[in-house]
C-alpha positions, 0 to 999 in steps of 0.5 A, spaced: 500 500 500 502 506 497 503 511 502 499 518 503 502 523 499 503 530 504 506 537 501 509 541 507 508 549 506 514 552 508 522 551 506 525 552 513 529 549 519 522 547 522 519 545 515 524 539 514 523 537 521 516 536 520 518 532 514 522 528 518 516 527 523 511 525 516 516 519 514 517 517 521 509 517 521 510 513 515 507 518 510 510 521 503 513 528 503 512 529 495 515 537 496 515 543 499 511 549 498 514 556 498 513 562 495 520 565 496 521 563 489 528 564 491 527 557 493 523 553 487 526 549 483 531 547 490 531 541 493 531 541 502 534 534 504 531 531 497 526 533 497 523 538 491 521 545 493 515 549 489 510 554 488 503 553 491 502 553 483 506 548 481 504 544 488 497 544 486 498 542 479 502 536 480 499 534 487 492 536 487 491 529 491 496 530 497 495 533 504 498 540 507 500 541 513 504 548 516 512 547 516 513 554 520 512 556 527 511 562 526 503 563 529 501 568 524 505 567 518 502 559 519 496 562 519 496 566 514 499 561 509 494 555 511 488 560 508 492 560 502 492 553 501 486 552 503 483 557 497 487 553 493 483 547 495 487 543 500 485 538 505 490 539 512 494 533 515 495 531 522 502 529 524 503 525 531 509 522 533 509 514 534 513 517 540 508 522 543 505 519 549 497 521 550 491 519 553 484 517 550 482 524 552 486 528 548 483 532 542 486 534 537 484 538 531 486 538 523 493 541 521 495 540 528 503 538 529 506 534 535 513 532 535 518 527 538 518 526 546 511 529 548 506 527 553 499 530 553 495 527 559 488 528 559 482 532 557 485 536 553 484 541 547 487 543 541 485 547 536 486 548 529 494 548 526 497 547 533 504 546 533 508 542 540 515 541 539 519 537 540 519 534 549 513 537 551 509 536 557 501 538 557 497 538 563 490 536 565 485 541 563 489 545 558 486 548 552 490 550 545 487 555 541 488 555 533 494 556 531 497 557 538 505 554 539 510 550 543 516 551 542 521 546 545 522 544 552 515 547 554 512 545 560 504 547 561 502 545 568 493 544 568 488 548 567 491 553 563 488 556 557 492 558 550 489 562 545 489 563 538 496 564 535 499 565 543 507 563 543 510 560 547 518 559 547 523 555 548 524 553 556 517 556 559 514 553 564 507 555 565 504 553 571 497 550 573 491 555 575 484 551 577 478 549 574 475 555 577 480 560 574 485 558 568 491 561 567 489 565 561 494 567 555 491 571 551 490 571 542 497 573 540 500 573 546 508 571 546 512 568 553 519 568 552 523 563 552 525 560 558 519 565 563 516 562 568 509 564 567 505 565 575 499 568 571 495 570 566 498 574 561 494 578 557 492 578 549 497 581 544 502 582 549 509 578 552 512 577 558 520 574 560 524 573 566 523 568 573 517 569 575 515 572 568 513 579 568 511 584 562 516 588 557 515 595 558 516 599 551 
């Protein structure tokens, strides 16, 4: 039996690495997708990069899913694929440890080494990096973000495009009161996170606390 054909949108570090977890995943990435056409008609770890054109011409039938981890610039690259007629593939590690009561919405990314426990959400086009902890109770807005080596305690709510970086530990609120990170909301890498942070805005240092402009 053929293996399902998977077009990754975004030629960077992070997009080879999503390919290393399709093929672990036992899928056949056709090609890259990029529209920097800088890059076309290359080739990243032997496999072809080409336009979004080119893609839907060649590979009408393939999924898509995000091979860049910036939230936005995902997000944005998702409805390009998206008016261009793609379905979206879900990647899961054979290596991410996870309970029955985890769900896990279409184009989502969970890398090598991850545990996910139990009742757990996540939306669409989430990215968790590689070794990852996600607790009880914690909801994953749309395109929300872990970068490695995140650690999300229970009962904390990540909205749509937040971003979490490398090393951040957010620790659990209650059933009664979640720690909230708002829409588009950015933790630094290395922060640990106390309490909720509000949308749009970004907090670093131990404990986390706002940058100031």
């Amino acid at each position: 039996m053929a293996a399902e054909k998977l077009a990754i949108y975004g030629g960077s570090g992070f997009g080879r690495e999503v390919a290393w977890l399709a093929q672990e995943c036992g899928l056949d990435v056709v090609c890259f997708i990029d529209d920097d056409e800088s890059r076309q008609g290359k080739s990243l770890n032997e496999i072809p990069v080409i336009s979004l054109a080119e893609a839907r011409r060649v590979f009408a039938s393939a999924g898509v899913v995000g091979g860049v981890g910036h939230p936005k610039t995902r997000e944005m690259l998702m409805a390009r694929a998206a008016k261009a007629g793609y379905d979206f593939a879900t990647l899961v590690h054979p290596r991410v440890e996870r309970s029955q009561w985890v769900e896990i919405g279409e184009g989502t990314v969970i890398c090598a080494g991850n545990i996910l426990t139990t009742n757990i959400v996540l939306g669409r086009h989430v990215q968790i990096n590689l070794s990852c902890t996600v607790g009880h109770d914690v909801v994953m807005g749309d395109f929300a973000t872990l970068a490695p080596g995140v650690h999300v305690s229970g009962c904390v709510r990540l909205g749509r495009r937040a971003f979490i970086g490398t090393g951040a530990v957010i620790i659990n609120g209650t059933a009664d009161v979640p720690i909230v990170i708002g829409d588009d909301a950015v933790v630094g890498a290395g922060a640990v996170v106390t309490k909720s942070v509000p949308a749009g805005g970004t907090v670093v240092g131990v404990p986390a606390r706002p940058i100031r402009h």
